[in-house]
C-alpha positions in Angstrom: 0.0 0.0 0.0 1.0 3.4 -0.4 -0.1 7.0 0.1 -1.4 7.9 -3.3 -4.9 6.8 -4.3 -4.8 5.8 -7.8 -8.1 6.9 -9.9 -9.4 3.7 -12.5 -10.4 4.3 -16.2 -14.0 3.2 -15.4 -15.9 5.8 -13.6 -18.8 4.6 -11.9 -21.5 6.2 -9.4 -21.0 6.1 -5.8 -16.9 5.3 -6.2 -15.0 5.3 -3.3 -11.9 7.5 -4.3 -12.0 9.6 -0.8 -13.1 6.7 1.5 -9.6 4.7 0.5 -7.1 6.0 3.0 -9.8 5.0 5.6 -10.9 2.0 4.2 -6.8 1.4 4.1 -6.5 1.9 7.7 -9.2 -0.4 8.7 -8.9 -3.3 6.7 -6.4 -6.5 8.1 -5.1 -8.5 5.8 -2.4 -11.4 6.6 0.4 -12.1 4.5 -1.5 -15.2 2.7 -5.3 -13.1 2.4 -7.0 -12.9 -1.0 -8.6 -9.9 -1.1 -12.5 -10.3 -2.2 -14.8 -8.3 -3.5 -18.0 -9.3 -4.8 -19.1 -5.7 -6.1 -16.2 -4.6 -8.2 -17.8 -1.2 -9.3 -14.5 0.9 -10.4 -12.4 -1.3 -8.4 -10.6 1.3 -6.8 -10.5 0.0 -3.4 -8.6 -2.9 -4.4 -6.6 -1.1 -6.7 -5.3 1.0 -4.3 -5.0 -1.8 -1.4 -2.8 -3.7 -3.6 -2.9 -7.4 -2.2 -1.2 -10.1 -3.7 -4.0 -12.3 -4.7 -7.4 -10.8 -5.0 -10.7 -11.8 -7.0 -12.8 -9.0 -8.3 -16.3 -10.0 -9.1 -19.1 -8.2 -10.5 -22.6 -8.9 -11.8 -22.0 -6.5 -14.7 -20.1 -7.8 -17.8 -19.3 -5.2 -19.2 -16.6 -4.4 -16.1 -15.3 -7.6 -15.9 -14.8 -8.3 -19.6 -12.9 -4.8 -19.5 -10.0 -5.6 -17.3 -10.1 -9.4 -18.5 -8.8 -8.0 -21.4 -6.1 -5.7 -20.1 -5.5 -8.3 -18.1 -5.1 -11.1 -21.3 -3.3 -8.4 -23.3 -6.1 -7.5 -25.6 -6.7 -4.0 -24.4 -3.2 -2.0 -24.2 -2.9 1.5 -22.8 -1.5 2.5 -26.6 -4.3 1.1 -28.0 -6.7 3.3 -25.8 -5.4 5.9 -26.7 -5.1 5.4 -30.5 -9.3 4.3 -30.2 -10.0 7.7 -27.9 -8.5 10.0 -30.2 -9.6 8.8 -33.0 -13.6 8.3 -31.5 -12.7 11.5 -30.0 -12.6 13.2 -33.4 -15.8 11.7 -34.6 -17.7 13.0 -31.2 -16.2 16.3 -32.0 -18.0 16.6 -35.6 -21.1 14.5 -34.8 -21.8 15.5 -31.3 -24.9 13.9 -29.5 -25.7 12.1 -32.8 -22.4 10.3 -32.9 -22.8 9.3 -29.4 -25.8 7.8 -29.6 -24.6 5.7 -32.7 -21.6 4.3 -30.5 -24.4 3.2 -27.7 -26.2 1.5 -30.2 -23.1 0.2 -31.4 -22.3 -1.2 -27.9 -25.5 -2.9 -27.0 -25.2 -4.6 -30.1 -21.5 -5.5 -30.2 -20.4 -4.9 -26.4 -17.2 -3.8 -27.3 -14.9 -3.2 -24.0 -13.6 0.2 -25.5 -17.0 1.6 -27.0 -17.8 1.0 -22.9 -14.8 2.8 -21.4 -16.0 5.5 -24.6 -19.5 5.7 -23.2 -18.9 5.9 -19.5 -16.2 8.6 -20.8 -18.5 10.9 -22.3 -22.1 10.0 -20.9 -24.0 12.5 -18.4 -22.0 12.5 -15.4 -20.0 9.7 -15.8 -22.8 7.2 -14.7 -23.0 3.6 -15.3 -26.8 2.7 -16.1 -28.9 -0.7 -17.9 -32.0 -0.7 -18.8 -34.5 -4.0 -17.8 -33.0 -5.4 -21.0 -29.6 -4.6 -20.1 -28.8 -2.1 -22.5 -27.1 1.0 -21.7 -29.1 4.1 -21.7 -27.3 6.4 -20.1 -27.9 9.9 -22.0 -25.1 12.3 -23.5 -23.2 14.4 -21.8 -23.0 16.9 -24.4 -19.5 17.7 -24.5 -18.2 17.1 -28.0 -14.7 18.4 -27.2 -14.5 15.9 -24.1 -11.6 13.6 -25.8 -9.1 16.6 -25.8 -5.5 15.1 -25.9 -4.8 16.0 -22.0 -8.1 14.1 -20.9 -7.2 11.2 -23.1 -3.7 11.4 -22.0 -5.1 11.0 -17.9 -7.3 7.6 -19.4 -4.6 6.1 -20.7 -2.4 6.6 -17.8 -4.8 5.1 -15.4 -4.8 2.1 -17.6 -1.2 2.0 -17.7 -1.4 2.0 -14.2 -4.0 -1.0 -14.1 -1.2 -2.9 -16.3 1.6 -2.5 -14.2 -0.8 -3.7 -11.1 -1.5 -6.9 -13.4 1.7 -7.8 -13.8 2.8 -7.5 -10.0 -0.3 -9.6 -8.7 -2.1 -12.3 -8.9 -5.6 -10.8 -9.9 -9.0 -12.7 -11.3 -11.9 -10.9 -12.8 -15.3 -13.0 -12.6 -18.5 -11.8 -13.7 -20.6 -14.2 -11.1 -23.5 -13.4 -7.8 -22.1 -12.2 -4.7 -23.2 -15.4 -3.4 -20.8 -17.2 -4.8 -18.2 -15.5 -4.9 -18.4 -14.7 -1.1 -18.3 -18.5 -1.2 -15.0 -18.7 -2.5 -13.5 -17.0 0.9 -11.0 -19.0 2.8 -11.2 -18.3 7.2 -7.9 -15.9 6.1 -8.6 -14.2 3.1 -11.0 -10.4 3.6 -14.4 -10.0 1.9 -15.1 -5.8 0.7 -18.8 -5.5 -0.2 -19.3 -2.0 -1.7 -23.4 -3.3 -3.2 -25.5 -0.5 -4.3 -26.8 1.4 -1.8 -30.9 0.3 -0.7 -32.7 3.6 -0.3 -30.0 5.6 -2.5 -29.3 4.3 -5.7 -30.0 0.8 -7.0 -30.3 1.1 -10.8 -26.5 0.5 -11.4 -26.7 -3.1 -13.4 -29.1 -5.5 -11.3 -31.9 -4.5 -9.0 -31.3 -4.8 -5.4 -34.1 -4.7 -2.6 -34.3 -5.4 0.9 -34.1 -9.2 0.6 -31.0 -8.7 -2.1 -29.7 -7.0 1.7 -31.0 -9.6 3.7 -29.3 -12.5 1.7 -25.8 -10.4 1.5 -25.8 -9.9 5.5 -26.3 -13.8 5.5 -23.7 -14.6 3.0 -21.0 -13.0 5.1 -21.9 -13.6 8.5 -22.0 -17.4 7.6 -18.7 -16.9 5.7 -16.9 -16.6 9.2 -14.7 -14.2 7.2 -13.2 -10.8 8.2 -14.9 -8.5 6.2 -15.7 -4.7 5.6 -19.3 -3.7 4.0 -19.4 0.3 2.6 -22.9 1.8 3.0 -24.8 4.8 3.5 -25.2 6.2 7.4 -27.6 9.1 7.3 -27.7 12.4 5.9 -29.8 16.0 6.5 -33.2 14.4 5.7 -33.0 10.6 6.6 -31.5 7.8 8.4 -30.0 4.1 6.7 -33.1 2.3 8.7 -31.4 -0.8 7.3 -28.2 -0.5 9.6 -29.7 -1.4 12.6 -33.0 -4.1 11.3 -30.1 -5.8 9.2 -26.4 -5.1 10.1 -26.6 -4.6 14.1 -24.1 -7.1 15.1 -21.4 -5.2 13.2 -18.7 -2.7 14.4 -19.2 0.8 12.5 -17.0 3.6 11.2 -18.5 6.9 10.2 -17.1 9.2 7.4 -18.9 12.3 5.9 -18.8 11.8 2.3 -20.0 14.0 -0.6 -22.0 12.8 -3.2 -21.2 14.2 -6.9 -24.2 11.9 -8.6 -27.5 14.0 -9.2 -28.8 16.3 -12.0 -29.2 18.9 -9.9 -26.3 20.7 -7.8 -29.4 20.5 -5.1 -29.3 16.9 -5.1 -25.6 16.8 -4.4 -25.3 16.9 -0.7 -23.0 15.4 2.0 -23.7 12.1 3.4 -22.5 10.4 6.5 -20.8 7.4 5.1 -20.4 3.8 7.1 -17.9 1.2 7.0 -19.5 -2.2 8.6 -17.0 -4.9 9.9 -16.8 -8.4 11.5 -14.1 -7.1 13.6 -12.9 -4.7 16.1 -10.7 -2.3 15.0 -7.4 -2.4 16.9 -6.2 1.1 19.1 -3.5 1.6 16.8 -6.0 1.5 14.1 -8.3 3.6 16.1 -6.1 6.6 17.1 -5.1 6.9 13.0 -8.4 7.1 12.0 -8.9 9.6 14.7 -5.8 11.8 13.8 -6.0 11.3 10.3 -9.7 10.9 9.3 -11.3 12.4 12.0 -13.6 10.1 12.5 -15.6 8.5 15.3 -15.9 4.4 15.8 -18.5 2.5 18.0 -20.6 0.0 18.2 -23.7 0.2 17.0 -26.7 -0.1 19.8 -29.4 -2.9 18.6 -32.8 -0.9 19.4 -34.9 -3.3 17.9 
């Protein structure tokens, strides 16, 4: 680990870039821990964690099949960047009608690169499927968005993911979180980041209350160290679901702001939790006190 947090070439809602040095300073891992997580998203916790081993699942693809191919050699950072600039180009001249032609052109074909193009230049860097599983995010209607420094800072985070890839011992799956929190070993750590119940759920597959239900089953029976990423409480509302589901876990609090929304209204701060198995040490507990400024405690079962 170290004390830069690296940003991923796949944007996604909800990603976790200023929660890493906390999530860092929270998580144990032994020397001989694979490092699970059954919601991928960006993958920019475990990118930045940097274990050994680790298995990234996802229910979504799309992801998966992305990094599979860096991974397999497929995908190259130079080849990125030739395929942005050139796509970049064609967005320039067409605009909103040439990036609805490469959406089309991605449900149909589900090229990797027409996906990293899409969630590149979509509104607000969102990651959205319809009930058919196309993606339907609109335009973000920025025809000069592949200029050659923004293309330049893609490619470099894939770079990045390369040099990663050829350091560790990483597998991409596209599988539940059933079973891949099924594949945990009593010394490997489980990170759940699912979508948030009561926030946003519309990211590939649905998730309800019983989608929570099952996941807090899952890991409990897993007898795995693990650290679940969820939504406290913010101006208006509390996470009712922390106490009816999760109240035998430990709790870390983080305020968080939220850049997802239409509206600049809709973007407001949000007290961000960190649910574990485990009790966080002291040492543990007086750096996320100096250097988060955070608070830690159990949470109190009122039900």
């Amino acid at each position: 680990m170290n004390g830069k947090v690296y940003i991923p070439p796949i944007k996604i809602q909800g990603i976790k870039t200023k929660l890493v040095p906390l999530i860092k300073q929270s998580v144990v891992l032994e020397p001989d821990s694979v490092w699970i997580e059954p919601f991928m998203g960006s993958g920019v916790v475990g990118f930045n964690i940097e274990p050994h081993r680790a298995i990234f699942a996802d229910t979504n693809p799309h992801i998966i099949e992305f990094y599979n191919q860096i991974k397999c050699g497929k995908i190259t950072s130079c080849e990125v960047r030739a395929f942005l600039e050139h796509e970049g180009k064609l967005l320039e001249k067409g605009d909103d009608e040439y990036y609805y032609t490469v959406r089309m052109r991605f449900n149909n074909e589900h090229n990797p690169l027409d996906f990293l193009f899409l969630n590149r230049s979509c509104f607000n860097g969102m990651i959205r499927f319809n009930k058919n599983y196309d993606f339907n995010v609109p335009y973000g209607h920025k025809p000069q968005r592949f200029a050659k420094a923004y293309v330049s800072k893609i490619v470099n985070q894939v770079a990045h993911v390369e040099k990663l890839l050829h350091m560790h011992s990483w597998d991409f799956v596209c599988q539940s979180f059933e079973d891949t929190i099924a594949m945990a070993g009593k010394n490997d750590f489980i990170y759940c980041d699912p979508p948030y119940l009561g926030r946003h759920v519309d990211y590939y597959d649905s998730w309800d209350e019983k989608s929570e239900l099952a996941l807090h089953k899952a890991l409990i029976e897993s007898k795995t160290k693990f650290m679940l990423s969820t939504w406290d409480h913010n101006d208006y509302r509390e996470n009712e679901y922390i106490k009816s589901v999760w109240h035998d876990c430990k709790k870390i609090t983080h305020q968080h702001f939220y850049h997802v929304g239409a509206k600049e209204t809709n973007r407001n701060p949000v007290i961000e939790a960190l649910l574990t198995n485990y009790t966080i040490t002291e040492q543990q507990n007086k750096l996320l006190s100096e250097n988060a400024q955070i608070s830690l405690f159990d949470i109190v079962d009122s039900m």
